[in-house]
C-alpha positions in Angstrom: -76.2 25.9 51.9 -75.4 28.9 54.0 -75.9 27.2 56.9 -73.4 24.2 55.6 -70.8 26.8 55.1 -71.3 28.1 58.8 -71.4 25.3 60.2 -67.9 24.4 58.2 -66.7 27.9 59.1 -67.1 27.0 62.8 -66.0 23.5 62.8 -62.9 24.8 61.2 -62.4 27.4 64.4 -63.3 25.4 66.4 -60.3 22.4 64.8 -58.0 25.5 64.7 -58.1 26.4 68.4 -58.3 22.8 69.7 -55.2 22.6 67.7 -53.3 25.6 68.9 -54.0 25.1 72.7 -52.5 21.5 72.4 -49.5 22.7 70.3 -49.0 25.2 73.2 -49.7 22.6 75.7 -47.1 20.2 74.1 -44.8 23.3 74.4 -45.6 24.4 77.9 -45.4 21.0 79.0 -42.0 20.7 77.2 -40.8 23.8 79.2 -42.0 22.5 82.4 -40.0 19.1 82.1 -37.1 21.1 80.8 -37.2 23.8 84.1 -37.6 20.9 86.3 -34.5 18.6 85.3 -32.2 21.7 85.6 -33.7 22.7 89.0 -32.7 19.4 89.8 -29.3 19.1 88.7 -26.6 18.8 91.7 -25.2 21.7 93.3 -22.7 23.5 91.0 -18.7 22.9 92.2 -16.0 24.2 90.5 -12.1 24.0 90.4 -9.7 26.1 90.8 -9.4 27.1 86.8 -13.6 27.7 86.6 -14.2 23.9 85.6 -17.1 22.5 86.4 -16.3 19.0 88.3 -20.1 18.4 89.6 -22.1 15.9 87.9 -23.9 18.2 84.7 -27.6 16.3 85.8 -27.8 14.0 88.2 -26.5 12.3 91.6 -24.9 9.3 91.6 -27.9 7.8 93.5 -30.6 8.5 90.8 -27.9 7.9 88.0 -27.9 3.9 89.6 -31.6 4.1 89.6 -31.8 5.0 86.1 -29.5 2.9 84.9 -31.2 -0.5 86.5 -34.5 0.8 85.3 -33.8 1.4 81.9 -31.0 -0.8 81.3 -30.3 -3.7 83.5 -28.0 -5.8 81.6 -25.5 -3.4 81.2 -26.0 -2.0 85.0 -25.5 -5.8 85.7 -22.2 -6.1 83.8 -20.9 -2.7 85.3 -22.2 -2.8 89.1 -23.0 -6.7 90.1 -20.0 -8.2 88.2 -16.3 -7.2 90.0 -14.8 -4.9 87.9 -11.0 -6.4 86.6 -10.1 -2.6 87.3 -11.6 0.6 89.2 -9.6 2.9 86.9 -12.3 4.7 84.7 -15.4 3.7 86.5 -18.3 6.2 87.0 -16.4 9.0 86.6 -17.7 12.8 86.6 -17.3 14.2 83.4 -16.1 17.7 83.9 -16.7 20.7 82.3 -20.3 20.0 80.7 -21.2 22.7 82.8 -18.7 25.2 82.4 -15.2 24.8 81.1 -12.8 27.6 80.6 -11.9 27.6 76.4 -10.3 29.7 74.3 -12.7 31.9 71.6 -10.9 32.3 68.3 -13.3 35.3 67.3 -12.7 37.5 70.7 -9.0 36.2 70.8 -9.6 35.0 74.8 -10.6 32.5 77.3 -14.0 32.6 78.4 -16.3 30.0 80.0 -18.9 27.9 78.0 -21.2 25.2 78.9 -21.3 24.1 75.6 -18.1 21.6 75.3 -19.5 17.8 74.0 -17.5 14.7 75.4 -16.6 12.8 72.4 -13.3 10.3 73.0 -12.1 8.7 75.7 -8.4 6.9 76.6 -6.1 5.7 79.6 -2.6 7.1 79.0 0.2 6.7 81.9 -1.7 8.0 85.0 -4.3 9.3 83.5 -8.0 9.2 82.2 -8.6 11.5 78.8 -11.7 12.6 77.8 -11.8 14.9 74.5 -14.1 17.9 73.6 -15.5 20.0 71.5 -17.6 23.2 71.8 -20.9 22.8 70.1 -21.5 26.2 68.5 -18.1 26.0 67.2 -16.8 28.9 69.1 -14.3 28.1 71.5 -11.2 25.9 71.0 -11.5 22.0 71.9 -10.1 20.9 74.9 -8.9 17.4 76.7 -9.7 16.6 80.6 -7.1 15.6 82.1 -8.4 13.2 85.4 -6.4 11.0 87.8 -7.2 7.3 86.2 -7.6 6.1 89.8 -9.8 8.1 91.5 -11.5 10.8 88.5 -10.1 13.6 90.6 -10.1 16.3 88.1 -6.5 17.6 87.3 -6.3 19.7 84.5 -7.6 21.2 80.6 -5.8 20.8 78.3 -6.2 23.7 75.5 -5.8 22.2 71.7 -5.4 24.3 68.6 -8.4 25.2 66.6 -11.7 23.4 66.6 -11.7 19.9 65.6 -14.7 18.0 66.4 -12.2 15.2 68.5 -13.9 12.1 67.1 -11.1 10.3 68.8 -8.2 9.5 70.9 -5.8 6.7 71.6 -2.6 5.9 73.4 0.6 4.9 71.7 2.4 3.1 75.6 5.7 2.5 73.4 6.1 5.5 71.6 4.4 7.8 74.8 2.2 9.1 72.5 -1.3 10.2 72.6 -3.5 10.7 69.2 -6.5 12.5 68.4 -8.1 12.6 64.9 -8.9 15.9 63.2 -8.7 17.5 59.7 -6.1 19.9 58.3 -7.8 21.8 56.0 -10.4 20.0 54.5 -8.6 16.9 54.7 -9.2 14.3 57.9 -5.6 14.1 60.2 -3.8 12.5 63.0 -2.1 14.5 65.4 -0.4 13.4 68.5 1.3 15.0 71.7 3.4 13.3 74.0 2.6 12.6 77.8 5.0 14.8 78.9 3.0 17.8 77.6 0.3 16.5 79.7 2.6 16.1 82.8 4.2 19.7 82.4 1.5 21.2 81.4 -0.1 23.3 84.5 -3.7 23.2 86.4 -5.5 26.5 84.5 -3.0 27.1 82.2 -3.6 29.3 79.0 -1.5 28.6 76.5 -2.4 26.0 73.4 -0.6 23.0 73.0 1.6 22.3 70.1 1.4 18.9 68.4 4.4 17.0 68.0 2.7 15.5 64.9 0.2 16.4 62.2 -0.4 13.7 59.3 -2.9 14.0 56.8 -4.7 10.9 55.9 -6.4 11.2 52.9 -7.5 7.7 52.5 -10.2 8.4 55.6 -12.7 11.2 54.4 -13.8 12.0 57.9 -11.9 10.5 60.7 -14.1 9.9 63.7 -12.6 7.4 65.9 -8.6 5.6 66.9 -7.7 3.1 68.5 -4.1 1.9 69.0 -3.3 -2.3 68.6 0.1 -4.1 68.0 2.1 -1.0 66.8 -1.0 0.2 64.6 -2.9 2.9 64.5 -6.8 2.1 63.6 -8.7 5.0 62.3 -12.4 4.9 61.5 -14.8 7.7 60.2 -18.5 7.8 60.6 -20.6 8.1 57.7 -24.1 9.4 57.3 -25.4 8.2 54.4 -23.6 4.6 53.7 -21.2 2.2 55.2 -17.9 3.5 57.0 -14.2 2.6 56.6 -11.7 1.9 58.7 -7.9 1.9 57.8 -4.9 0.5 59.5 -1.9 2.5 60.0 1.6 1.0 61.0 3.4 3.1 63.7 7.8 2.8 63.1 9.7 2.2 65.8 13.3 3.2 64.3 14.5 5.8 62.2 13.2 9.3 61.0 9.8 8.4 61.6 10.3 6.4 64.6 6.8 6.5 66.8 4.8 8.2 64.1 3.7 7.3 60.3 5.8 7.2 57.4 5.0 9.2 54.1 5.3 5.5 52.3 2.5 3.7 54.8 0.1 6.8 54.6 0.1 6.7 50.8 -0.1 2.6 50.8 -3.3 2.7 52.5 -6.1 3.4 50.3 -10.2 3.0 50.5 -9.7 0.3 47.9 -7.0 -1.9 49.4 -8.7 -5.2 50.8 -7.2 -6.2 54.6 -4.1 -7.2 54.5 -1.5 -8.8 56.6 -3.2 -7.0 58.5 -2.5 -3.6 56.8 -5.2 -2.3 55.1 -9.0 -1.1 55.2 -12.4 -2.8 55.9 -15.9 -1.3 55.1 -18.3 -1.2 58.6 -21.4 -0.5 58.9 -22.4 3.5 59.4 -23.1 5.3 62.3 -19.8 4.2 64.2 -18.6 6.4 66.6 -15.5 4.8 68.5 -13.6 1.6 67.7 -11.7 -0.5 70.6 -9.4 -3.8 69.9 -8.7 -6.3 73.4 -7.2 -9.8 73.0 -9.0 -11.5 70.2 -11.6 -9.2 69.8 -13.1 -6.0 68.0 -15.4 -3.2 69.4 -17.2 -0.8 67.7 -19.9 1.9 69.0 -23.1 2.5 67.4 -25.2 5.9 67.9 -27.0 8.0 66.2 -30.1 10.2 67.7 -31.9 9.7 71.0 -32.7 6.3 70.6 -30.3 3.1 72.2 -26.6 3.0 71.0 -25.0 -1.0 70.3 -22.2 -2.0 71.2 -20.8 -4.5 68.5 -18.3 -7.5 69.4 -16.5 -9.3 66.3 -14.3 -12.2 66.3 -10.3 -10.3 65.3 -11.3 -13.0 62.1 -13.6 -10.8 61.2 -11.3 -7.4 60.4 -12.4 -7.8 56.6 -15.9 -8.2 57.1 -17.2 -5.9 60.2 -21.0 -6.4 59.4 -23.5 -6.7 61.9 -24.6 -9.7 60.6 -20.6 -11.6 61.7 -21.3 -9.3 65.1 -20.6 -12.4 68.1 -22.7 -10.2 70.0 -24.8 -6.9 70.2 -25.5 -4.8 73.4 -28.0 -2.1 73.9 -26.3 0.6 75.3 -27.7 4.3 76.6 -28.5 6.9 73.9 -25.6 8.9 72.4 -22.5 6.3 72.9 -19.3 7.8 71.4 -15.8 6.8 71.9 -14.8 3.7 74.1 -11.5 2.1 75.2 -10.6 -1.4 76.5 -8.4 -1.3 79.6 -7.3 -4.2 81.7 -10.4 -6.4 81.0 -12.8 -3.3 81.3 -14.4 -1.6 78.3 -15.0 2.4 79.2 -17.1 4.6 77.8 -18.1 8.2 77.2 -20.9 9.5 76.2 -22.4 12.9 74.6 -26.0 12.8 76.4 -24.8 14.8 79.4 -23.6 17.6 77.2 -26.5 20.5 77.2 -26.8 20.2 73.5 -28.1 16.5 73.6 -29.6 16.5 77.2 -33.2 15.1 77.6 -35.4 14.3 79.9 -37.2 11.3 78.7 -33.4 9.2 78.5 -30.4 8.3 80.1 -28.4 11.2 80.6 -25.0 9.5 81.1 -22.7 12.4 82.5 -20.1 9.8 83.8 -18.1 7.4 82.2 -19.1 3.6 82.2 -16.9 0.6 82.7 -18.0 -3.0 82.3 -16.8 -6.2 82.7 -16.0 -7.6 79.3 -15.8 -10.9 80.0 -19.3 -10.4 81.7 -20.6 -9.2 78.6 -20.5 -13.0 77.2 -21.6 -14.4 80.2 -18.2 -15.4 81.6 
């Protein structure tokens, strides 16, 4: 019996230590692969305001590679297909390496390399990509880039911290809006784009909103889109199915270019589509919303695995179910807002901020545009 027990005993150590060295060789490999893909990121280059306007993890080369390795359909419809329009296409994204925000607790601008891309628009001349910092310290911020080229132009320094699900552009009323909360309650807040145009390359000052609408139909707004003088606002949901409410921009009057008290209260979570005013359930885990022509987009992500892409039928508004989907695309891990412009769908993604980056995926630290048309075959 004794020498069961020993032999136990030392089966036991011997299980114990075979365990520990591969936990520490899971973790010392871990380590390795981690050292290596930021010894290999491209040489740091800033602007003049401390941006960082270098690609956060890989060069354009080896970003092509990846992308026709791991996802050829999509690298078809972006890179062998004409693009209807350069604007937006394979853009940098700054500042995922160092952006200049302001920190609430120290009162002052400092740099972080925390800042997560989350929305993306066109607006006038310009390509907008929205951020937040990650560890919730610094202020949010837009990028402002030149929609032809990416040249980096300007940040643009928001009030407070709002994650920045979202952002959209208003071409009638020359409005841009972002979704946020006021309090504890979800918003929409918009600035015009001649705040952007007047507002200066490393400038220091936060912006001031030239509207801020609480929305308390929409628990957690995550996502705009603008569409025939509406305003579509979406929030993701962790646990269930979405929402997504309609909101009627006025174009005379006291509330001309922005919401009216009346249409904010007349839009509830338990109004069916209508006319088209209204709200639709969706399925969860959305993350941006787009509307072109005849048809609705919606982004999928959640986690490192593939994000969809989700095209509906505009018949579909009261029933945006995967299962009425005309077509779903896998798409690179961690797909957050997009925006449909000129026959091109853009979009941003959060895998090149550090907080998301890994090595065994497609780090996307550039905008994508495809061919929409291409995305059916056509």
């Amino acid at each position: 019996m004794k020498m069961i027990f020993r032999f136990l005993r030392e089966l036991l150590l011997v299980a114990l230590v075979a365990t520990g060295v591969g936990t520490a060789s899971y973790y010392a490999y871990q380590w390795y692969e981690e050292r290596q893909l930021l010894q290999s990121r491209p040489t740091l280059k800033l602007a003049v305001d401390q941006t960082s306007i270098s690609p956060a993890w890989q060069t354009y080369i080896n970003y092509q590679k990846q992308l026709r390795r791991l996802y050829p359909f999509i690298n078809k419809v972006s890179n062998y297909v004409p693009p209807r329009t350069w604007d937006g296409k394979d853009f940098v994204v700054p500042g995922l390496r160092t952006t200049a925000a302001y920190n609430l607790k120290t009162r002052r601008f400092e740099r972080t390399s925390e800042m997560t891309p989350q929305g993306v628009t066109i607006a006038g001349k310009y390509l907008l990509i929205t951020a937040y910092d990650a560890k919730h310290r610094h202020n949010s911020v837009i990028y402002v880039l030149d929609k032809r080229t990416g040249r980096y132009l300007k940040t643009l320094q928001l009030p407070g911290r709002p994650h920045l699900g979202g952002i959209t552009y208003d071409a009638k009323g020359h409005n841009i809006w972002v979704t946020g909360s006021l309090g504890h309650a979800s918003a929409l807040m918009s600035l015009s784009l001649k705040t952007i145009e007047q507002y200066h390359l490393g400038e220091r000052t936060l912006i001031t909103y030239n509207h801020q609408i609480v929305i308390p139909s929409i628990e957690r707004a995550s996502a705009v889109t603008y569409y025939d003088d509406q305003l579509f606002v979406g929030f993701f949901n962790l646990q269930g199915r979405g929402k997504v409410a309609a909101y009627t921009i006025a174009r005379h009057g006291k509330y001309r270019n922005t919401i009216t008290n009346k249409e904010i209260k007349s839009v509830s979570g338990t109004l069916a589509w209508s006319d088209p005013n209204g709200s639709t359930s969706m399925d969860k885990q959305i993350q941006g919303i787009a509307i072109y022509q005849n048809q609705i987009f919606l982004s999928q992500s959640y986690g490192s695995q593939s994000s969809k892409l989700y095209v509906f039928p505009i018949t579909a508004l009261n029933s945006l179910d995967e299962r009425n989907a005309e077509l779903v695309v896998e798409m690179p891990p961690y797909l957050e807002q997009i925006t449909a412009y000129r026959g091109q769908l853009i979009c941003v993604f959060e895998s090149g901020a550090k907080q998301y980056a890994q090595p065994h995926m497609m780090m996307m630290d550039r905008t994508l545009s495809v061919n929409i048309n291409a995305l059916f075959g056509s």
